[in-house]
PAFIGU-6827 format. One record per residue: x, y, z of N, C-alpha, C in turn. Coordinates in pm, 1 decimal, padded with zeros to 6 digits. Example, Ala and Ser with C-alpha at 12.3 -4.5 7.8 and 13.67 -1.06 7.14 Angstrom:
<rec <01319.0 -00569.0 00780.0> <01230.0 -00450.0 00780.0> <01320.0 -00330.0 00780.0>>
<rec <01285.0 -00225.0 00708.0> <01367.0 -00106.0 00714.0> <01290.0 00003.0 00787.0>>
//
This chain:
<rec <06417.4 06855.9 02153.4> <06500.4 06965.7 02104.4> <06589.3 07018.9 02217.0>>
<rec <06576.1 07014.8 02361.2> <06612.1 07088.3 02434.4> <06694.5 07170.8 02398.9>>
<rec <06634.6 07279.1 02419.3> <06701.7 07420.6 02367.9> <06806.4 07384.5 02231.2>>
<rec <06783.3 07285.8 02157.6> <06853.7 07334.3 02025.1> <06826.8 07356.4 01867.0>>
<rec <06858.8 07355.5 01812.2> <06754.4 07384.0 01655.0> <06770.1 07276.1 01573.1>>
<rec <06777.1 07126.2 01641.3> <06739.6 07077.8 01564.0> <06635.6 06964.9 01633.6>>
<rec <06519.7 06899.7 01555.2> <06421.0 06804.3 01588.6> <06416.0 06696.8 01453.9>>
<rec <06334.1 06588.8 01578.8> <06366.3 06495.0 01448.7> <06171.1 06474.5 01476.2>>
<rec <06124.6 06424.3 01329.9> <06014.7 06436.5 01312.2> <05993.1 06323.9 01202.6>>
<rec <05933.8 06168.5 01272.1> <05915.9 06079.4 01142.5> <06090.9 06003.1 01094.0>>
<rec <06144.4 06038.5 01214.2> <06262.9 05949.2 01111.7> <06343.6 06050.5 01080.5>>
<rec <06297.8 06214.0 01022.5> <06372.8 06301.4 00938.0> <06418.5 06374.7 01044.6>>
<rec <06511.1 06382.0 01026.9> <06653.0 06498.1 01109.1> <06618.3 06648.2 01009.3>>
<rec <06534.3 06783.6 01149.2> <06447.9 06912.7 01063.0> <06518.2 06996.6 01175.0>>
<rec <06654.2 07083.6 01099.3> <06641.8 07207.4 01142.0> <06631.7 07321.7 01125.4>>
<rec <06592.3 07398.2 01255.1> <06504.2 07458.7 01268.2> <06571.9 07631.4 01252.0>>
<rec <06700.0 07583.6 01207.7> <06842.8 07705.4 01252.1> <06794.7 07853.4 01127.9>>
<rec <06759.2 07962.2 01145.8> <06762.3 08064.4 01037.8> <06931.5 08086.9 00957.9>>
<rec <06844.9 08095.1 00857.0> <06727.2 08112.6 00742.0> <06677.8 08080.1 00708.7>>
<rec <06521.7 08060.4 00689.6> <06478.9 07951.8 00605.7> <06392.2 08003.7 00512.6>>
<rec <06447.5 07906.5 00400.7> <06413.7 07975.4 00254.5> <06304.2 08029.1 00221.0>>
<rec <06329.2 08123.5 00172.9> <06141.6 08178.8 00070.4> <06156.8 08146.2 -00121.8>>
<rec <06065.7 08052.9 -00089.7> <06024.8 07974.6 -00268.4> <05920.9 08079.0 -00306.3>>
<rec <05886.7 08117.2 -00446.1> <05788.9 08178.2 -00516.2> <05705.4 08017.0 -00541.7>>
<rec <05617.4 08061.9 -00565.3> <05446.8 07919.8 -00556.4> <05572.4 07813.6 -00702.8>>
<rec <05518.5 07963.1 -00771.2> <05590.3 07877.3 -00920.5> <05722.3 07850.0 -00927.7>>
<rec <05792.4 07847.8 -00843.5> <05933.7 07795.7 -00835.0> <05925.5 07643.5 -00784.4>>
<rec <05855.1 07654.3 -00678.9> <05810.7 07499.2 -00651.0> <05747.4 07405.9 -00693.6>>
<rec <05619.6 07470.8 -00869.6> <05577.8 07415.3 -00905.8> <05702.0 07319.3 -01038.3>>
<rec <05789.1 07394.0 -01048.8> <05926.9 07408.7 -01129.2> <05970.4 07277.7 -01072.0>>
<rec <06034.9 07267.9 -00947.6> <06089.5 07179.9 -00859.6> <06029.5 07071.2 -00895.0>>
<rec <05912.8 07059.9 -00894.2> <05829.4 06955.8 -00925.8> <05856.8 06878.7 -01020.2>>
<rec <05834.2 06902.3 -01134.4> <05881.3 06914.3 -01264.9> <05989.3 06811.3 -01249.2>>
<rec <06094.2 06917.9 -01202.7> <06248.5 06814.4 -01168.1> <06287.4 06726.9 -01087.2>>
<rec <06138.7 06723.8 -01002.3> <06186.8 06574.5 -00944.9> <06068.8 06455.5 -00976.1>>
<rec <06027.4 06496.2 -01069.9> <05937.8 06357.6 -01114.8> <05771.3 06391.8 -01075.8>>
<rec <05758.6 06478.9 -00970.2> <05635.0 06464.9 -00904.6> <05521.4 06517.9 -01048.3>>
<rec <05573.0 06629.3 -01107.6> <05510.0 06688.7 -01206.4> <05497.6 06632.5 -01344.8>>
<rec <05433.8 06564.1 -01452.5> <05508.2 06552.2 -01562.1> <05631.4 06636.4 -01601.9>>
<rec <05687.1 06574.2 -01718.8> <05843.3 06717.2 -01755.5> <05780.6 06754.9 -01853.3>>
<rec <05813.9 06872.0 -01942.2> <05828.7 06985.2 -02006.7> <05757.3 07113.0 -01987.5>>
<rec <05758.7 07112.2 -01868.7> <05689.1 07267.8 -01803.7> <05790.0 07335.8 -01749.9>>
<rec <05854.3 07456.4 -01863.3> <05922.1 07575.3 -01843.3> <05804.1 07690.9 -01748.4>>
<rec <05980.8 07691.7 -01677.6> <05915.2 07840.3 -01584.2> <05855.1 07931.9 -01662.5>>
<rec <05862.8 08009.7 -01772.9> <05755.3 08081.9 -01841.6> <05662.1 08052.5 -01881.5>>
<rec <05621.7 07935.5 -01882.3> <05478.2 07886.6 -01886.7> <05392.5 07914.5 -01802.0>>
<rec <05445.7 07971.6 -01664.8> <05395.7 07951.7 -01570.8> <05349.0 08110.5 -01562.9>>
<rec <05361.2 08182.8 -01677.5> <05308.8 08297.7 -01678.8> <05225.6 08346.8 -01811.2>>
<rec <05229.6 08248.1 -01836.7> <05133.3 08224.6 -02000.0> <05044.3 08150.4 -02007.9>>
<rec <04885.5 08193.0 -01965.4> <04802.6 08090.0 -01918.6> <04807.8 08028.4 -02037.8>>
<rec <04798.6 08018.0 -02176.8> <04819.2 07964.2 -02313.7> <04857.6 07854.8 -02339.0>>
<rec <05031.0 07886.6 -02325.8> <05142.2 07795.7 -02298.4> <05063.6 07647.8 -02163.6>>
<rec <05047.1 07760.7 -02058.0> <04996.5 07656.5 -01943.6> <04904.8 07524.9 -01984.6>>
<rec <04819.9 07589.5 -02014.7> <04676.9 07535.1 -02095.5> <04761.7 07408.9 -02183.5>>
<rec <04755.4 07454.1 -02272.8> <04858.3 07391.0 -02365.3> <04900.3 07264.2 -02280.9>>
<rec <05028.3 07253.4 -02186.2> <05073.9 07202.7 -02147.2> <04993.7 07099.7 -02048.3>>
<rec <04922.0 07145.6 -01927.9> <04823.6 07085.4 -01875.5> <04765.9 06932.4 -01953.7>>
<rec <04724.9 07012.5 -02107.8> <04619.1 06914.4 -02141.4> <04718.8 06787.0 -02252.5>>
<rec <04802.6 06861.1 -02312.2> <04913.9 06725.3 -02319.4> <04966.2 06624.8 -02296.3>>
<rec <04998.7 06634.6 -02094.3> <05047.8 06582.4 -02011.4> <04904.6 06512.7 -01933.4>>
<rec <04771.4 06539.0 -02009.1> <04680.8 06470.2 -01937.6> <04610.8 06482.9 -01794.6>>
<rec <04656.0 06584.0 -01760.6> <04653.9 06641.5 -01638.3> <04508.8 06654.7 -01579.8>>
<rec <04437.1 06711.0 -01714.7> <04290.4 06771.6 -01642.0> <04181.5 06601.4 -01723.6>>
<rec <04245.8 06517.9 -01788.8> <04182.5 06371.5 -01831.5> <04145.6 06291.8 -01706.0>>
<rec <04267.0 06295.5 -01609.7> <04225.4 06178.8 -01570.7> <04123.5 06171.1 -01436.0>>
<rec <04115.4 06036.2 -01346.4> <03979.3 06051.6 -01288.4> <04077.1 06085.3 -01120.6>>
<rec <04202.1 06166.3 -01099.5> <04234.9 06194.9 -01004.9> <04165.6 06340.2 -00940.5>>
<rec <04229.3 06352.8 -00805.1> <04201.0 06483.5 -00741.9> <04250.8 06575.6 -00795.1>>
<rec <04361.4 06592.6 -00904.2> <04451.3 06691.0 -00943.4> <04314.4 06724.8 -01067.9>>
<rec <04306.5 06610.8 -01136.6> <04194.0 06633.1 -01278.2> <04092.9 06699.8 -01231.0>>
<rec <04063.3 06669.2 -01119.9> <03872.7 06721.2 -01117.3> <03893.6 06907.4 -01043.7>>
<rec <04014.4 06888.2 -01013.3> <04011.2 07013.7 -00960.6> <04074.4 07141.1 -01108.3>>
<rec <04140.6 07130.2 -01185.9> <04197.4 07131.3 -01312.0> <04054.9 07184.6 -01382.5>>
<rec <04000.4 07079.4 -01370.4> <03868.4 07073.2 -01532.1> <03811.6 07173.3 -01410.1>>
<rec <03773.4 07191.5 -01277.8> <03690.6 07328.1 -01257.0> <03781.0 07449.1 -01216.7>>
<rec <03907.9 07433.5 -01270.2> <03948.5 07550.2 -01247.6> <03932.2 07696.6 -01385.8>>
<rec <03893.4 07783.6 -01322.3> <03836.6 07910.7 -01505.8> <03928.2 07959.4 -01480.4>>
<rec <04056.2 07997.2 -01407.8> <04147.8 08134.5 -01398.6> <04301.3 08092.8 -01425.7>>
<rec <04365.9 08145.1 -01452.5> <04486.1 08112.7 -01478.6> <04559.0 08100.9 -01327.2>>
<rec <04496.5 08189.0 -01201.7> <04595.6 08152.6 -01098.3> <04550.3 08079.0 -01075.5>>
<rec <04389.8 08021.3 -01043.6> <04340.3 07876.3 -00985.3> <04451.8 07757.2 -01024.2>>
<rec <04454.7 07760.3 -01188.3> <04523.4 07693.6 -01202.1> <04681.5 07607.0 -01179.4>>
<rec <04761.1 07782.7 -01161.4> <04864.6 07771.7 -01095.4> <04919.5 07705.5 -00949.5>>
<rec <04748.0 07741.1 -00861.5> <04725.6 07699.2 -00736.8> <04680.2 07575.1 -00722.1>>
<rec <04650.3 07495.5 -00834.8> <04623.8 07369.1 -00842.4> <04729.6 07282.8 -00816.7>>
<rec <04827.5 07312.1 -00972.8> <04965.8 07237.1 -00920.8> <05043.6 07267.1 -00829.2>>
<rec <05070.6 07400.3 -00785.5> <05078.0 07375.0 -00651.3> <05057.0 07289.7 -00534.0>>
<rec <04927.1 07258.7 -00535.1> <04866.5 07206.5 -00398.7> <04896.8 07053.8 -00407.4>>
<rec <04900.9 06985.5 -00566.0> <04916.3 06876.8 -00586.3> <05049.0 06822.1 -00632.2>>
<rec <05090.0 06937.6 -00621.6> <05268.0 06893.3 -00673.8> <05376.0 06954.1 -00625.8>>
<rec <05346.5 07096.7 -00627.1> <05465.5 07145.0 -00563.2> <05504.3 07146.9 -00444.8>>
<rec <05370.0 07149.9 -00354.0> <05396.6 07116.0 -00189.8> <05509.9 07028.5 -00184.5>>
<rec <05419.6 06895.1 -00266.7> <05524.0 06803.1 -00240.5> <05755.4 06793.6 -00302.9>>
<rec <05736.1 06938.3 -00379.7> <05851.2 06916.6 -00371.6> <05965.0 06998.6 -00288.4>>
<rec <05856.5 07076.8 -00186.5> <05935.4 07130.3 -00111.7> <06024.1 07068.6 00035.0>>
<rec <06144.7 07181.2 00082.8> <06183.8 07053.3 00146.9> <06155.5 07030.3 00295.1>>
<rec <06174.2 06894.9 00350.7> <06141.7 06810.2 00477.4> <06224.3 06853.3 00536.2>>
<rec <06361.5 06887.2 00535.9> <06491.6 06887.0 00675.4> <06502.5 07018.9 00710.8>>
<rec <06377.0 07115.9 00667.5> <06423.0 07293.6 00710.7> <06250.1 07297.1 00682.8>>
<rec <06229.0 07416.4 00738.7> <06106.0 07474.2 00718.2> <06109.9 07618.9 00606.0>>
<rec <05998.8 07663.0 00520.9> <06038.9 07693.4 00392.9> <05942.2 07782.0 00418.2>>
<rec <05941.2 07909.5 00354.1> <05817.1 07990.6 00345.3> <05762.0 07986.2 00184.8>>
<rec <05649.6 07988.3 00181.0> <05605.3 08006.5 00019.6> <05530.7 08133.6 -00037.2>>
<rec <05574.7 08169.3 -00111.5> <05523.8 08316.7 -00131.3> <05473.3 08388.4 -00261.1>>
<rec <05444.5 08430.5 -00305.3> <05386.0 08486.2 -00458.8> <05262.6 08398.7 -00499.8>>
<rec <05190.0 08432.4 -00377.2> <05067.2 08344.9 -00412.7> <04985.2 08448.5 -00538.2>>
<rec <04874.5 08322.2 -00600.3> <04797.9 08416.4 -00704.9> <04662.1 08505.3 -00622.0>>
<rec <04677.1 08626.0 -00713.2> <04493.1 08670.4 -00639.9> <04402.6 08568.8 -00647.1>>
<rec <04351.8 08528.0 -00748.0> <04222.0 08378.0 -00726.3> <04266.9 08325.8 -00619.4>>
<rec <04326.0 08301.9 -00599.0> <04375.2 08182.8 -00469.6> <04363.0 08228.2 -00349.1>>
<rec <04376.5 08340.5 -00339.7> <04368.7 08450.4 -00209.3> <04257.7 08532.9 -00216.3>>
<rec <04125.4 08535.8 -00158.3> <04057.2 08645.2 -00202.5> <04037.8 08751.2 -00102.4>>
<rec <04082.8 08732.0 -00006.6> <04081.4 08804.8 00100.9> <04183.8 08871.2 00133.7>>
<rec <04361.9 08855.1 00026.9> <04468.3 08891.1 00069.9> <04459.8 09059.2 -00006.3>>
<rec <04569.2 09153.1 00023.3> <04581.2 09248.6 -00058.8> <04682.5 09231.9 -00206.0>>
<rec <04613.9 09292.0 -00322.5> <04733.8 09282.7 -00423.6> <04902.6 09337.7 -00420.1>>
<rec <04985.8 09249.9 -00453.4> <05130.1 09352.6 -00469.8> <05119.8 09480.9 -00558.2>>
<rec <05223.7 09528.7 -00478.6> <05207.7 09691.6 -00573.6> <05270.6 09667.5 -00661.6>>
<rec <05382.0 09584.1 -00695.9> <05491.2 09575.3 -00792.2> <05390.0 09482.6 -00883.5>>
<rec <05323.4 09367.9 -00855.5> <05256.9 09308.3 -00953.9> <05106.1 09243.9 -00896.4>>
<rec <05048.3 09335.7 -00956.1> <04898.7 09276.9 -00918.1> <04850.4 09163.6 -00945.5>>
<rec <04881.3 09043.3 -01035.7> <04846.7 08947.9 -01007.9> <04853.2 08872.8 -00913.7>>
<rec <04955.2 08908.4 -00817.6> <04966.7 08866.5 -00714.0> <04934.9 08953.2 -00528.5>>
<rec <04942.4 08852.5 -00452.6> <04893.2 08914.4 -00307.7> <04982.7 08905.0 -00203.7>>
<rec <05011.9 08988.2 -00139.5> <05118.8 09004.2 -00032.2> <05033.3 08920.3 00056.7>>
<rec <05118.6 08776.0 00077.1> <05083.5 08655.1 00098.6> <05182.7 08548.0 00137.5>>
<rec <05228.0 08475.3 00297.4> <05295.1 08321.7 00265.2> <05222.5 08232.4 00358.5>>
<rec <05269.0 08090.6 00333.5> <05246.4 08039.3 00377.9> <05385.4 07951.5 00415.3>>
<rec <05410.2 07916.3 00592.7> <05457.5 07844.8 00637.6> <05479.4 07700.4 00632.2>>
<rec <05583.5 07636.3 00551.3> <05545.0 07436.5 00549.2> <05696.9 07399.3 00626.9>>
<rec <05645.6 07307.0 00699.3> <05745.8 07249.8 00762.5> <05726.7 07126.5 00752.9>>
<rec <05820.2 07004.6 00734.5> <05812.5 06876.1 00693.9> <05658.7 06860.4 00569.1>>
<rec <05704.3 06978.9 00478.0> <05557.4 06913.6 00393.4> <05420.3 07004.5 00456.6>>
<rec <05451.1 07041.5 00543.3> <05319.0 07026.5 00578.1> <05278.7 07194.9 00596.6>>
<rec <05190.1 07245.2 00577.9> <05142.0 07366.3 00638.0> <05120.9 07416.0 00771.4>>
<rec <05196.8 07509.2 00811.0> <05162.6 07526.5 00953.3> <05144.9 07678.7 01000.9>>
<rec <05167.6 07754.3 00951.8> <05141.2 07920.0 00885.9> <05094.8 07992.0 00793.3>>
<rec <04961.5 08017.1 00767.2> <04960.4 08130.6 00646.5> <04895.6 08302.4 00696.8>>
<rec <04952.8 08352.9 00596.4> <04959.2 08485.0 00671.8> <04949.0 08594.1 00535.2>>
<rec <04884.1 08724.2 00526.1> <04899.3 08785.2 00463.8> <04822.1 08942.7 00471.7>>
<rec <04883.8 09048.2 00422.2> <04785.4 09178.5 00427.1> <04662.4 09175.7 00392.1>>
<rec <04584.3 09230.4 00465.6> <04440.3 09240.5 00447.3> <04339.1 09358.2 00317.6>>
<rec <04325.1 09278.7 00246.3> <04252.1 09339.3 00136.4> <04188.2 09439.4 00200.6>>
<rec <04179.3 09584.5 00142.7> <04072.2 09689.4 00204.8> <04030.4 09791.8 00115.4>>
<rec <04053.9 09724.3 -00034.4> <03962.6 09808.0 -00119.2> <03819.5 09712.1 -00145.5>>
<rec <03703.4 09814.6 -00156.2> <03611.4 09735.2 -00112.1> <03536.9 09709.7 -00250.7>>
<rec <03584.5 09781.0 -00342.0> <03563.3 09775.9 -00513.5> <03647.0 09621.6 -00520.6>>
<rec <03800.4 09597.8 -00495.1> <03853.9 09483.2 -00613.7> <03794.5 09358.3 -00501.9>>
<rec <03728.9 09372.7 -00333.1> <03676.2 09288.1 -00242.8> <03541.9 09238.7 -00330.7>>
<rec <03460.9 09324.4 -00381.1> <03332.6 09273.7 -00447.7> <03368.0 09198.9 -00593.9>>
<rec <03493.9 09206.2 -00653.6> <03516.9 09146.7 -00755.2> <03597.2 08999.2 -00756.5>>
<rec <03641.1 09032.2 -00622.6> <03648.3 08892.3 -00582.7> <03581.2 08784.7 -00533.9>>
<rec <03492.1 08811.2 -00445.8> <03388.9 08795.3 -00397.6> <03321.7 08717.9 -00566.0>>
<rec <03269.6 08771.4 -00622.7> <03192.7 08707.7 -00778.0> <03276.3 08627.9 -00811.0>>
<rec <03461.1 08665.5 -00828.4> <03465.3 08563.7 -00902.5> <03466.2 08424.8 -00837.1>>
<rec <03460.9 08436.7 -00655.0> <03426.9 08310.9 -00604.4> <03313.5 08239.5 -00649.9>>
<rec <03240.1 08305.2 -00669.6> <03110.4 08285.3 -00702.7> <03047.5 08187.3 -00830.2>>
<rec <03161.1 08239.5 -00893.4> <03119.5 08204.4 -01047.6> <03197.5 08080.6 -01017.4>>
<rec <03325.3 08071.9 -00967.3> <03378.2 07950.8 -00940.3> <03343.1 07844.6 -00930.3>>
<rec <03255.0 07856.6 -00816.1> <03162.2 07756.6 -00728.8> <03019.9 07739.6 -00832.2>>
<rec <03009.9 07805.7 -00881.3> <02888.9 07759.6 -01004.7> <02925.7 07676.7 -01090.0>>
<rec <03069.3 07679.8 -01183.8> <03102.4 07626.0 -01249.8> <03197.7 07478.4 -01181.4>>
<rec <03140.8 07470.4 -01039.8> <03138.2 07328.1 -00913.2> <03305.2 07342.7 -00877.3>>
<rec <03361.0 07457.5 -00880.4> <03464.1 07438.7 -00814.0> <03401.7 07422.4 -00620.1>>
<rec <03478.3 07353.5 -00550.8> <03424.9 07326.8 -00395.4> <03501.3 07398.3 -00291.3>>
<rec <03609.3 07439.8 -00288.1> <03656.0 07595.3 -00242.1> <03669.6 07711.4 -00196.9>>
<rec <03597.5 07775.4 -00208.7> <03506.2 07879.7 -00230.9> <03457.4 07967.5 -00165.2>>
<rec <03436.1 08081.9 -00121.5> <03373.9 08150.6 -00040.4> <03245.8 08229.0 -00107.5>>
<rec <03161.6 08256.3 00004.4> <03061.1 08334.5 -00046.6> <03062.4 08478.2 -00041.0>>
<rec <02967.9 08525.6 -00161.2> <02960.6 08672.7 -00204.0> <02922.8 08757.3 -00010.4>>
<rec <02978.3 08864.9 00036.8> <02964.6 08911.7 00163.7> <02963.9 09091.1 00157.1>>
<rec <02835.7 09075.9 00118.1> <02816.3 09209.4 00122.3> <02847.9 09352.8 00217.3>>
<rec <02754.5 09299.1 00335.8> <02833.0 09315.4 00476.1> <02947.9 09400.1 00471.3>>
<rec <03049.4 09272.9 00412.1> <03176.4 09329.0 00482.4> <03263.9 09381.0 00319.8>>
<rec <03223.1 09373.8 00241.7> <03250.6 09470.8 00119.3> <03159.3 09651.5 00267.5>>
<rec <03021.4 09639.6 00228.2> <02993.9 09784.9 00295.1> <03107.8 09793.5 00410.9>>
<rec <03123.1 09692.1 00517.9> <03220.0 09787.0 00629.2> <03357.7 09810.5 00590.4>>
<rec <03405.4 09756.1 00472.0> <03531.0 09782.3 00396.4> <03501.1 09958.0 00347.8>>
<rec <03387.5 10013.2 00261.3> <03401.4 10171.2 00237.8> <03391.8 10204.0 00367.1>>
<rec <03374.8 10225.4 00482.2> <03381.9 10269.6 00597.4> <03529.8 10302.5 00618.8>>
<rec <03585.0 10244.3 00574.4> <03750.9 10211.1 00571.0> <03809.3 10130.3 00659.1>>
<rec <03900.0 10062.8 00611.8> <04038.3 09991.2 00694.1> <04164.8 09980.5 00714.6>>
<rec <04191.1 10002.0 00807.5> <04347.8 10051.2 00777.7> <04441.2 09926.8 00735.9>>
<rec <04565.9 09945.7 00677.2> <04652.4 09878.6 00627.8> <04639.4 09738.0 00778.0>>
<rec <04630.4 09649.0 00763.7> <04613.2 09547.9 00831.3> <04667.5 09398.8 00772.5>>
<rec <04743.2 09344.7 00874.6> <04786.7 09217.7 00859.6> <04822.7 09124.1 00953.3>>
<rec <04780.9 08920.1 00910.5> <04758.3 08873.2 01072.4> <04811.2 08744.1 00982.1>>
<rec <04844.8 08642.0 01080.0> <04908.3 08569.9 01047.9> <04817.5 08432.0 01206.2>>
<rec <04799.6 08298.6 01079.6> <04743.0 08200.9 01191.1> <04846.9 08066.7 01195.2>>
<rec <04840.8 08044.7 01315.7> <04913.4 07932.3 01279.0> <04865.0 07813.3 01342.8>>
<rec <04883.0 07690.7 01302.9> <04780.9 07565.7 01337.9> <04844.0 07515.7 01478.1>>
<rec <04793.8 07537.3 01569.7> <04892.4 07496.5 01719.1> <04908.9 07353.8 01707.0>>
<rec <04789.5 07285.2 01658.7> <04739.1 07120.7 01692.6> <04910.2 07059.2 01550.9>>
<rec <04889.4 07127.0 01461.9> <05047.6 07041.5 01394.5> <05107.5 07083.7 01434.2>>
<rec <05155.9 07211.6 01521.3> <05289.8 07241.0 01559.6> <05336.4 07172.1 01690.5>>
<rec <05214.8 07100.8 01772.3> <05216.2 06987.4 01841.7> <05303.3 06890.1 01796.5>>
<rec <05189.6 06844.3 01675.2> <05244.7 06715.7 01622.1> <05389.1 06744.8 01623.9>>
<rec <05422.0 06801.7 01553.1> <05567.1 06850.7 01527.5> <05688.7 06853.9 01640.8>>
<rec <05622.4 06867.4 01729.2> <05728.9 06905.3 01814.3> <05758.6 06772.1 01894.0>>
<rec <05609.6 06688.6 01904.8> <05594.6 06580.7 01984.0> <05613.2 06433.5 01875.8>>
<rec <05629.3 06459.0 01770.4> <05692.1 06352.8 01660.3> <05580.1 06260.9 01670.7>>
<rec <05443.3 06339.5 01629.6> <05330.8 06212.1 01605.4> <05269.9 06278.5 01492.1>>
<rec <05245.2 06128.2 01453.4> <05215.7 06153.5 01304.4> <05046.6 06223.5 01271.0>>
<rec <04978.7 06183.5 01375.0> <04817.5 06197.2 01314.6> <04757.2 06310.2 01453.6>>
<rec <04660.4 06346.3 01376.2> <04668.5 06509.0 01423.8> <04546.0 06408.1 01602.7>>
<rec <04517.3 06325.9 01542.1> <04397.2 06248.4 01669.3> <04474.9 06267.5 01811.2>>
<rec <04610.7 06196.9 01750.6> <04671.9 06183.2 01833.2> <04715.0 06326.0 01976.2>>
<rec <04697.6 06434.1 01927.7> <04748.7 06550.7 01983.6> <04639.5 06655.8 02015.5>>
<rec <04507.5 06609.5 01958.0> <04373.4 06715.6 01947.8> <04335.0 06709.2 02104.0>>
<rec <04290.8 06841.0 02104.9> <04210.7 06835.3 02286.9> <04099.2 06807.5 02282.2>>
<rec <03992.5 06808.8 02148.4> <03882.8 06787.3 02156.8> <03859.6 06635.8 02159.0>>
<rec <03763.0 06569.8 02236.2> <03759.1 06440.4 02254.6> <03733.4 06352.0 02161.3>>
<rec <03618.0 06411.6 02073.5> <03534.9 06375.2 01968.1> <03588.7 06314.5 01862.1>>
<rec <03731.6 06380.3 01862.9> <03761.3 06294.3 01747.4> <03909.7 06201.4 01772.8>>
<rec <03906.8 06155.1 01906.1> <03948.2 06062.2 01953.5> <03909.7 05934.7 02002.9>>
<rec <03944.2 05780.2 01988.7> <03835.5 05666.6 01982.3> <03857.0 05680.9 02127.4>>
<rec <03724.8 05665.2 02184.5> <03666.6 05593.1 02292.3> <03773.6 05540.0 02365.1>>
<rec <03812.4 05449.3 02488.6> <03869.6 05347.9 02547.8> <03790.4 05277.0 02606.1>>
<rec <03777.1 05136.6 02527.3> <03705.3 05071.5 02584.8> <03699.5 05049.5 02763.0>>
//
């Protein structure tokens, strides 16, 4: 890069120059859609009608077959799980490679630790960072009511009963040091080991890890 904003990563020419876009989850699951990755006839208002969704899902075969998208589908119970499904399996992929993108309007299920929007509680003041595809930032306000923390908390719970693999456990603990109170709080992580990769144009994370262990031997 020396000192400029643009890098090449894999072949792809990625810069790095502001602005870079903010997608809603379901805008990208949309994208999808339109570029093949998704089956077609999934309107953006579907994407707010678990019904419609449902509906659509099981048409297009989605939660039938014996893929990673199906098995995660058939254990998803919530309408955002669901949303966060195609997401993870489709819309990632239609976001774009030559800029880095923020993603945002994540669902509460999906977040259980984030805080809800004030404008719309189904959702959590929440993004996540992808650059070439890939995740390299997520970040969001810290839940600190300790009532909708224990209701999340279960519905992980119930999740993982009904074999979703995901999941966090019920944390009593820190529901009690939540009534103690917390102040408005928010943190943001970011993966150093891909932003390596990234910068150093290698593809596999082995390649760039400090830990030895999961690097082969030399003979």
């Amino acid at each position: 890069m020396a000192g400029g904003e643009t890098i090449t990563y894999g072949g792809q020419s990625v810069s790095l120059a502001p602005p870079w876009p903010r997608i809603p989850m379901k805008d990208a699951i949309v994208q999808a859609v339109g570029a093949g990755i998704l089956p077609p006839g999934l309107e953006r208002s579907m994407l707010d009608d678990d019904g419609a969704l449902q509906t659509w899902i099981a048409g297009a075969g989605l939660n039938a077959g014996k893929d990673e998208l199906a098995a995660v589908l058939r254990k998803s119970n919530t309408h955002g799980a669901r949303v966060g499904a195609l997401f993870d399996h489709g819309g990632e992929k239609a976001l774009p490679v030559d800029r880095p993108a923020f993603v945002t309007e994540y669902p509460a299920e999906t977040s259980p630790l984030s805080r809800r929007n004030d404008a719309d509680p189904t959702k959590v003041d929440r993004f996540e960072l992808f650059i070439v595809g890939r995740e390299h930032a997520n970040a969001f306000s810290e839940l600190n009511d300790p009532a909708d923390q224990r209701r999340r908390f279960q519905s992980q719970v119930d999740a993982k009963a009904q074999g979703a693999e995901e999941t966090m456990d019920y944390d009593e603990d820190y529901c009690r040091a939540l009534e103690y109170g917390l102040p408005p709080t928010a943190g943001e992580g970011i993966g150093i080991d891909r932003l390596v990769m990234l910068l150093c144009d290698q593809p596999s994370i082995r390649d760039v890890i400090l830990f030895p262990l999961m690097r082969p031997e030399r003979e």
